[in-house]
C-alpha positions in Angstrom: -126.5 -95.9 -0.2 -128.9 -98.8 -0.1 -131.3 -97.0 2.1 -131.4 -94.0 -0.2 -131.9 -95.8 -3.3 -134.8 -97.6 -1.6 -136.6 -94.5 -0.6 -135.7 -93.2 -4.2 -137.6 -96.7 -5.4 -140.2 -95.8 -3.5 -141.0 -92.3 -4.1 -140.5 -93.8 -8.2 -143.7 -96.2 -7.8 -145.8 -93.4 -6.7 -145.3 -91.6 -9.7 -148.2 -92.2 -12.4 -146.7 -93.8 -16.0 -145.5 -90.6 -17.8 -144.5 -88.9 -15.2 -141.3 -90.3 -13.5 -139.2 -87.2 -11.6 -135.7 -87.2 -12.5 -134.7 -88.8 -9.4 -131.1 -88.8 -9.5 -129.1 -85.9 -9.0 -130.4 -82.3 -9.0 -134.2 -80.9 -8.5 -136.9 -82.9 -9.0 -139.5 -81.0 -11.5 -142.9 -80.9 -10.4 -144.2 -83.7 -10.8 -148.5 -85.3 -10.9 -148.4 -88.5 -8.8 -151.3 -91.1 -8.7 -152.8 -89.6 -5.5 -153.4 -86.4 -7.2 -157.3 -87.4 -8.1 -157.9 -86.5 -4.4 -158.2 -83.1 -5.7 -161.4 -83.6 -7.6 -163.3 -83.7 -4.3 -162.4 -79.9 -3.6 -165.8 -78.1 -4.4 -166.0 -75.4 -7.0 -166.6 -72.1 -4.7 -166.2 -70.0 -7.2 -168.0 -66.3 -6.9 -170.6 -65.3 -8.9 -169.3 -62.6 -11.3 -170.1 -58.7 -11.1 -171.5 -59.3 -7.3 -170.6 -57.0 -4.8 -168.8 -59.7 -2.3 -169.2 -59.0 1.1 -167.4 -61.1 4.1 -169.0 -60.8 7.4 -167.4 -62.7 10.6 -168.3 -62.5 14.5 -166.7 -63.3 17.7 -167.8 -66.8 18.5 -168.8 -67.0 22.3 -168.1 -63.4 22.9 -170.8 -62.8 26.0 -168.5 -65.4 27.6 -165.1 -63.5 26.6 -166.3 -60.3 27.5 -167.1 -61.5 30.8 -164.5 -63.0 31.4 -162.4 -60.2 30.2 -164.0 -57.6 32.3 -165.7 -55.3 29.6 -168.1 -52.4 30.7 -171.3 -52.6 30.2 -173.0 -51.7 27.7 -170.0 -50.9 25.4 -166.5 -51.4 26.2 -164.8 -48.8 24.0 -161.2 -50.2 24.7 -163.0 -53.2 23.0 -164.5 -51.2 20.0 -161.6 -49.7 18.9 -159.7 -52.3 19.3 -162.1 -54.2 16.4 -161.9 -51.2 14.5 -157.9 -52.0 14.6 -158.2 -55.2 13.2 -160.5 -54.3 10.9 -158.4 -51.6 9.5 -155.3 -54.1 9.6 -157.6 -56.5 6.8 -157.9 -53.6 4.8 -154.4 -52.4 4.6 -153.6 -56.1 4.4 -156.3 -57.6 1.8 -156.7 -56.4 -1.7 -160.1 -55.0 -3.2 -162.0 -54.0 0.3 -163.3 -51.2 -0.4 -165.6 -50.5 2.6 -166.2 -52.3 5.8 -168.7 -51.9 8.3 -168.7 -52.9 12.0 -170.8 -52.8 15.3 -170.3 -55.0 18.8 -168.2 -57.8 18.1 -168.7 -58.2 13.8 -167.5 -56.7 11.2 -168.7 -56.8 7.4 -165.8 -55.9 4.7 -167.8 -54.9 1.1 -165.5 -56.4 -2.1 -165.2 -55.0 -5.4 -167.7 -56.2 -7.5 -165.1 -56.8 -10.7 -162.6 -58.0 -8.1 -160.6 -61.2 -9.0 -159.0 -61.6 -5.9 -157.7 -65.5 -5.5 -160.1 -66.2 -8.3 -162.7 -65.2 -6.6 -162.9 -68.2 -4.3 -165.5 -67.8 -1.1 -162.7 -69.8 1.0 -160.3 -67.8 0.2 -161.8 -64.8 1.1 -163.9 -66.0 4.3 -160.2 -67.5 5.5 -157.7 -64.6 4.9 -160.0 -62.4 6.5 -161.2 -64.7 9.5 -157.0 -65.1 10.0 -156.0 -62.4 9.7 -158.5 -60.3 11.7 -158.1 -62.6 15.0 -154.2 -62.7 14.6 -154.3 -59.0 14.9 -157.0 -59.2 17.6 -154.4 -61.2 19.9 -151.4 -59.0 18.6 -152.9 -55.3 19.4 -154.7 -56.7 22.6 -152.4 -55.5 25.0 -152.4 -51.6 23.4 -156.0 -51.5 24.3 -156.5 -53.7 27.7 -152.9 -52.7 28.9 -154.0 -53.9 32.6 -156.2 -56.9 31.2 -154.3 -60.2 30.3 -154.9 -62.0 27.5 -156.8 -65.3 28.9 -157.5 -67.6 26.1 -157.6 -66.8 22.4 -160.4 -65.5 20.9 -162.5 -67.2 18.3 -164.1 -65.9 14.9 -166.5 -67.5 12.7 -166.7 -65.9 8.9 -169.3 -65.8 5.9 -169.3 -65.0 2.4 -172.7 -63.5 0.5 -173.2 -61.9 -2.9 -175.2 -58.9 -3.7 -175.8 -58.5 -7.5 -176.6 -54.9 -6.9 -176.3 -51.6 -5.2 -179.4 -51.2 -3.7 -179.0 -54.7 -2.3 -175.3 -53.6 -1.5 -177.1 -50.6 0.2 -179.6 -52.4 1.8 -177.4 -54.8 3.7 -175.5 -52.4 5.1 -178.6 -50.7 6.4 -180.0 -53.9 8.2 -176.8 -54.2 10.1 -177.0 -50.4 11.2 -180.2 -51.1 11.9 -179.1 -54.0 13.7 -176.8 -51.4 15.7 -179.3 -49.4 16.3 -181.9 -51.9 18.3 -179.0 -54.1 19.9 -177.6 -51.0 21.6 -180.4 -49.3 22.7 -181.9 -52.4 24.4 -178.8 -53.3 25.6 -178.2 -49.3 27.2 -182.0 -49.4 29.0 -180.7 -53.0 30.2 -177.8 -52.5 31.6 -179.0 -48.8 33.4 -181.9 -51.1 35.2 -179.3 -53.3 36.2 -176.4 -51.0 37.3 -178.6 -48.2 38.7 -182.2 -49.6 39.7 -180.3 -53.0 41.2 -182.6 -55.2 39.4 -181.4 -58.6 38.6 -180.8 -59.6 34.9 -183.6 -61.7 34.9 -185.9 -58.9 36.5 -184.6 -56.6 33.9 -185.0 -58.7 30.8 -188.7 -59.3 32.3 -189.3 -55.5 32.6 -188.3 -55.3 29.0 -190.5 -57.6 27.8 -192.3 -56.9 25.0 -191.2 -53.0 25.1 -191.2 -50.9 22.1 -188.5 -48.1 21.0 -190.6 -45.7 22.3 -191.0 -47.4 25.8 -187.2 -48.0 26.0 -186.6 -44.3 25.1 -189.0 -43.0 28.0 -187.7 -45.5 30.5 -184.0 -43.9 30.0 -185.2 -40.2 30.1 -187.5 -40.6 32.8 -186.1 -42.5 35.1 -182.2 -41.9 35.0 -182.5 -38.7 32.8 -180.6 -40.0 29.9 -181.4 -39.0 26.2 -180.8 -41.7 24.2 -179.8 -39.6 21.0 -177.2 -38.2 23.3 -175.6 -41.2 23.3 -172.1 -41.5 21.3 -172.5 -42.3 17.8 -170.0 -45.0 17.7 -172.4 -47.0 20.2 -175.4 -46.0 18.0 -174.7 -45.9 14.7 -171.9 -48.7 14.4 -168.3 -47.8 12.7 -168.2 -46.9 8.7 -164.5 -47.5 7.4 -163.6 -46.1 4.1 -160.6 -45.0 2.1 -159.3 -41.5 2.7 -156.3 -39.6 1.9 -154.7 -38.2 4.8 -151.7 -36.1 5.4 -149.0 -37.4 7.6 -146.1 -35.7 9.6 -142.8 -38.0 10.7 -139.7 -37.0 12.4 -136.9 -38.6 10.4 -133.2 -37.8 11.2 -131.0 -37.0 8.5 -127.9 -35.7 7.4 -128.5 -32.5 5.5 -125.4 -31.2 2.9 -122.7 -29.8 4.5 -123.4 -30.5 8.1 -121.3 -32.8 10.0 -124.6 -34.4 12.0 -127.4 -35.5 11.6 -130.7 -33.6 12.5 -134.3 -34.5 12.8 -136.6 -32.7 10.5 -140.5 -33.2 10.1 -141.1 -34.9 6.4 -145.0 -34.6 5.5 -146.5 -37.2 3.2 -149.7 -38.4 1.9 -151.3 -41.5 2.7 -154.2 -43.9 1.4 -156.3 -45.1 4.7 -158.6 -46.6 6.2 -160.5 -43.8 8.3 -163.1 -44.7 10.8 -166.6 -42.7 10.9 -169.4 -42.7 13.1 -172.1 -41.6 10.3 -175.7 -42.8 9.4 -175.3 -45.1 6.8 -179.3 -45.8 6.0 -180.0 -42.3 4.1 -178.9 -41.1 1.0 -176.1 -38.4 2.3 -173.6 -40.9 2.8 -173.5 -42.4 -0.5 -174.3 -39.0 -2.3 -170.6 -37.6 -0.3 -168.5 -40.9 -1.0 -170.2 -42.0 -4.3 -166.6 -43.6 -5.4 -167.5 -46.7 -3.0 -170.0 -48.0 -5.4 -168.2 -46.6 -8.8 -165.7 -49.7 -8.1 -162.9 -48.4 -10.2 
């Protein structure tokens, strides 16, 4: 008994004056104690208002963890989809995304511009989607290297930047295709020296040296007869998700009236996902098709 009125003592003195919790017997309210000033260090990160929010995070060391992982050069597509998974996981998971946008080892996922999602905070949305995106990377890892153990976990660093308006929205997303774009067609003509003319990395990146789109495009076609807008548009152009409805068909056993056992029958629905395209984003087409993305209703 002593010892638990003690602690009781004790947890009394760190109570400001005012606001002693009813300490004996039943719940304690909530209750503002003297160390609570600690919480005026927390900076305000508050959002502006009517900004598009966009949250972009990468892999952090990823050259390293693809190597050590085994992933085909230049693109993995086992890796690929498997960040499209994830990606599509945040957006069935997090509120307001309306878009997301993703190429090698980032992804970008476009908020609402009226969103009020945890008040708007930049931790708050840099975090939830940092978290949850790597959790699901480590939990759907083995449907897409089913020979390829896990290793070590993967790291993911995050950032939060406001666009005030759609053009800027617009133009964002186009520098990242873009982005796409020159990455993976340097990154094809490296690789094809590499694999195929048995130069050394360092002899290939010298080769490329100061090279221009052109040069790179005539290097593929000439010498291993490879045209480069051939080339799959999910390496070229990057991965557009957006919200579509799409119809679903499950087998569900039931028991129907009258019958004695149950049977399984094929129930169609309609769902709200998050569909993966492979589309040029740059133009006007895409936004002239799917002109509810910027509408954010």
């Amino acid at each position: 008994m002593r010892l638990r009125e003690a602690a009781r003592a004790i947890a009394a003195a760190a109570l400001g004056p005012g606001t002693r919790a009813r300490l004996s017997g039943g719940r304690a309210p909530m209750a503002k104690s003297k160390f609570e000033y600690v919480r005026d260090f927390e900076a305000d990160d508050t959002c502006l208002p009517n900004c598009w929010v966009v949250t972009r995070l990468d892999g952090r060391n990823f050259h390293r963890f693809a190597e050590q992982h085994g992933f085909s050069k230049p693109n993995d597509d086992r890796a690929l989809h498997l960040m499209t998974k994830c990606a599509q996981t945040v957006m069935q998971e997090l509120e307001d995304i309306v878009m997301a946008y993703g190429q090698s080892d980032e992804y970008s996922f476009v908020f609402k511009k009226k969103s009020n999602w945890f008040k708007r905070r930049a931790s708050k949305f840099m975090t939830h989607v940092v978290s949850q995106f790597a959790s699901s990377y480590v939990f759907y890892w083995k449907d897409y290297f089913k020979d390829q153990p896990l290793l070590y976990p993967p790291g993911f660093d995050g950032r939060v930047v406001l666009y005030p308006s759609n053009q800027n929205l617009k133009d964002y997303l186009s520098w990242r295709q873009a982005d796409c774009h020159v990455n993976n067609l340097y990154n094809t003509v490296f690789w094809m020296l590499v694999q195929r003319s048995g130069l050394t990395p360092v002899q290939a990146q010298d080769r490329l040296k100061g090279t221009l789109a052109g040069d790179k495009n005539e290097i593929l076609f000439s010498e291993f007869n490879i045209n480069y807008n051939n080339e799959p548009l999910m390496y070229r152009k990057g991965t557009v998700l957006i919200w579509q409805k799409v119809n679903e068909v499950t087998t569900k056993r039931i028991k129907l009236p009258k019958e004695s056992e149950e049977k399984e029958v094929e129930v169609a629905r309609t769902r709200t996902k998050a569909v993966p395209l492979h589309c040029d984003i740059i133009g006007d087409q895409f936004w002239e098709e799917y002109p509810e993305i910027l509408a954010d209703s």
